[in-house]
N, C-alpha and C positions, 0 to 999 in steps of 0.2 A: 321872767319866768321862774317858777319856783325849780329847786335844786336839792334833791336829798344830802342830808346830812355827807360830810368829805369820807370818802373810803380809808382803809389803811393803804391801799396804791397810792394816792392821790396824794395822800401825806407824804408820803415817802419820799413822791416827785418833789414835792413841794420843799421838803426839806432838803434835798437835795440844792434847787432851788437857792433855798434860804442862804445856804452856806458859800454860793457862788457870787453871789454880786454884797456889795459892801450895804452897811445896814442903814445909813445915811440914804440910800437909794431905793427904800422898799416903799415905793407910791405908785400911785395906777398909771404915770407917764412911764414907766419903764419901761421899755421895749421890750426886754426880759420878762417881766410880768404879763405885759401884754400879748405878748408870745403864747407863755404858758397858759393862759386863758382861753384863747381860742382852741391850744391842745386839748382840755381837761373839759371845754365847754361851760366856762363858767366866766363871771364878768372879772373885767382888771381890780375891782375894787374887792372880789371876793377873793382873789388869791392876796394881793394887798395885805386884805386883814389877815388871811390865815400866817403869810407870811409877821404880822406883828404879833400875833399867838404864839408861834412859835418861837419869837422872840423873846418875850414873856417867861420862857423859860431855858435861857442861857446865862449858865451862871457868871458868864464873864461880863456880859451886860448885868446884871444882878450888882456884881462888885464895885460899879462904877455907879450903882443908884439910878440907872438907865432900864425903862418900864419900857417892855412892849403893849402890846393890846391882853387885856385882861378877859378874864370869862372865857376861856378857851376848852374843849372836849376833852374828856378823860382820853380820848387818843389822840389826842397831840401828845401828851404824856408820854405816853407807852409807845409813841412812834419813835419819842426825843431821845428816853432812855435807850429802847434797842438799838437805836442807832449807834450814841454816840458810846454803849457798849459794844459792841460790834462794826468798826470802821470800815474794812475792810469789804465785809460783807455784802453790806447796808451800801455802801457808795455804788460798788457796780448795780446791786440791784432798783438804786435810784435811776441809774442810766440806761439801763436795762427797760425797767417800766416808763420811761421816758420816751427814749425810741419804741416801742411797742404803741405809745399813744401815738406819736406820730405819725406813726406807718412807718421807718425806716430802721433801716437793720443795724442793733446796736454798732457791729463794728465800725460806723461810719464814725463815730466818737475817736478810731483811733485811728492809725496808719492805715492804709488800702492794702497793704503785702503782708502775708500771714504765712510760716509755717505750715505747710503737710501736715497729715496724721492728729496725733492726739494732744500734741503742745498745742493748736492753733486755739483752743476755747480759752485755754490757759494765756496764751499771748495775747488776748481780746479782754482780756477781764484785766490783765496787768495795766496794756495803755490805756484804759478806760480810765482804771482807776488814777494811773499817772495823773492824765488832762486834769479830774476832779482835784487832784490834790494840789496841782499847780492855779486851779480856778479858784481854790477856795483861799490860798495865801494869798495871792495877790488882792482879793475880797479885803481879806481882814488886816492886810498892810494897807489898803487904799493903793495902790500898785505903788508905793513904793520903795526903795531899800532901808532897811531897816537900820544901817547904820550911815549910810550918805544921804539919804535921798533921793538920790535918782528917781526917776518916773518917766522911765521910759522902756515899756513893754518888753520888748524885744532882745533888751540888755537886763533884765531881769528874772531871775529863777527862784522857785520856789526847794530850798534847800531842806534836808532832812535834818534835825538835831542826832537821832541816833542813826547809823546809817541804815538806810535800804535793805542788807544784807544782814543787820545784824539784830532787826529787827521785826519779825514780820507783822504780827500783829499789831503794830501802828504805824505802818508803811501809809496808810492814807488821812490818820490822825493829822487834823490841822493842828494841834498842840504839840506836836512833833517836828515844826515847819518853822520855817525861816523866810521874808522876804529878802533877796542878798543879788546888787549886783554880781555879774558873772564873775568878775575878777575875786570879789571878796565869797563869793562861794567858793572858785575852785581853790584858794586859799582855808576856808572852813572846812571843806573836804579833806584837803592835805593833811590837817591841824594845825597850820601857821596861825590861825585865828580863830578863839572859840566866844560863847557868851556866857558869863557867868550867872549862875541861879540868879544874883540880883543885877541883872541883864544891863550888866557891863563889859565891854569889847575888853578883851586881852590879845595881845598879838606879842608872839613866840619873840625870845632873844633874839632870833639866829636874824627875823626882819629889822628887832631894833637896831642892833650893832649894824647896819646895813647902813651905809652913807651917801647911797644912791639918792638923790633928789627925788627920784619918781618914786622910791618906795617910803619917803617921808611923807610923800602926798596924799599918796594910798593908803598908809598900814598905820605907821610912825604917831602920825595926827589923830589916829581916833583910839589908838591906846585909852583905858580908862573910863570910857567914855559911855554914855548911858545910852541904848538902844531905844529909838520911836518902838514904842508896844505899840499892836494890834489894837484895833477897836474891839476884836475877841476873838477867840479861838487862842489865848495865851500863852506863850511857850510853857509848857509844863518843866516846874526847876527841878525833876529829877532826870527828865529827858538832859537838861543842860548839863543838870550835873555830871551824866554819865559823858558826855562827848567830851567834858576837862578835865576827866580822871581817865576816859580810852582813847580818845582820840585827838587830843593838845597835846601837842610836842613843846613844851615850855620853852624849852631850849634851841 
């Protein structure tokens, strides 16, 4: 059945979408894609391509000589742009018009217990935005840690390069992110261990000088050592640079 041209809603979902599952995976068996198709009413193979349209124009695939689907609407453009100007914004209102396709009420995207009064829209749009920001690193590490390995969900977090607090307006920026076992996060939070613009591990004196065996195993060993990049969503090296000049304790 025929299907008018995608709305800017529909992009938005979709981009939304895009940035959540890894790009190796944007085909009509997704479960994800298939999902969103019966949302939006449209076939797996049409979100598919919008999703390789929108591909088409990321410039971290771009860098790497990696084409999505070409021939794509002046509003994938203008979708791509505002978005990835506006992170923040743009992420809850993807999840926003998401749940709205589906019939359910955006907060189910975050915890069930909310706040009284007038924080509560404001606590709705935070862990909204949280989930997306942890959905889209783990996408673009392939779930796994950026400087071991690991790949196992549960033991993995999606870490902020500048912090949370000290930055609002890229609190949801996937160029902002880190995939980081827990250990080696809450050690990158500390500033026991940062990544350098040319996304190589440093980890602080105070772990080297440390002659504990477990902290050889952990810290000691990946000194130096060059981080798995994303398939995209790239850590931006001014982000980096900012967390090794405010928040690396060298020492």
């Amino acid at each position: 059945m025929y299907r008018a041209n995608w709305t800017r809603d529909e992009l938005v979902i979709a981009f939304g979408l895009y940035c959540k599952i890894p790009f190796g995976r944007i085909h009509i068996r997704n479960p994800q894609i298939i999902e969103l198709a019966k949302v939006l009413g449209r076939t797996p193979s049409a979100v598919s391509w919008k999703l390789a349209n929108l591909a088409s124009l990321d410039p971290s695939l771009q860098k790497r000589n990696i084409a999505g689907a070409a021939h794509g609407a002046k509003l994938d453009k203008e979708v791509w742009d505002e978005f990835s100007g506006n992170w923040n914004k743009l992420t809850f209102e993807s999840e926003r018009l998401l749940a709205e396709a589906a019939g359910i009420p955006v907060k189910e995207a975050a915890e069930t217990t909310f706040p009284e009064g007038g924080m509560r829209a404001a606590t709705v749009m935070v862990r909204v935005n949280q989930a997306f920001f942890r959905s889209a690193i783990l996408a673009a590490y392939d779930g796994r840690c950026c400087i071991t390995g690991l790949a196992v969900p549960a033991l993995l977090n999606a870490s902020h390069i500048i912090p949370w607090k000290d930055d609002a307006k890229n609190r949801t920026n996937p160029c902002n992110g880190l995939c980081l076992n827990a250990i080696h996060d809450r050690a990158f939070d500390f500033g026991l261990l940062t990544v350098t613009p040319e996304h190589r591990v440093r980890i602080s004196r105070r772990l080297l000088r440390d002659k504990d065996p477990a902290v050889k195993a952990l810290f000691s060993r990946y000194d130096g050592r060059k981080i798995t990049l994303p398939s995209r969503f790239q850590p931006d090296p001014q982000f980096l640079d900012y967390h090794n000049r405010h928040v690396f304790a060298a020492e």
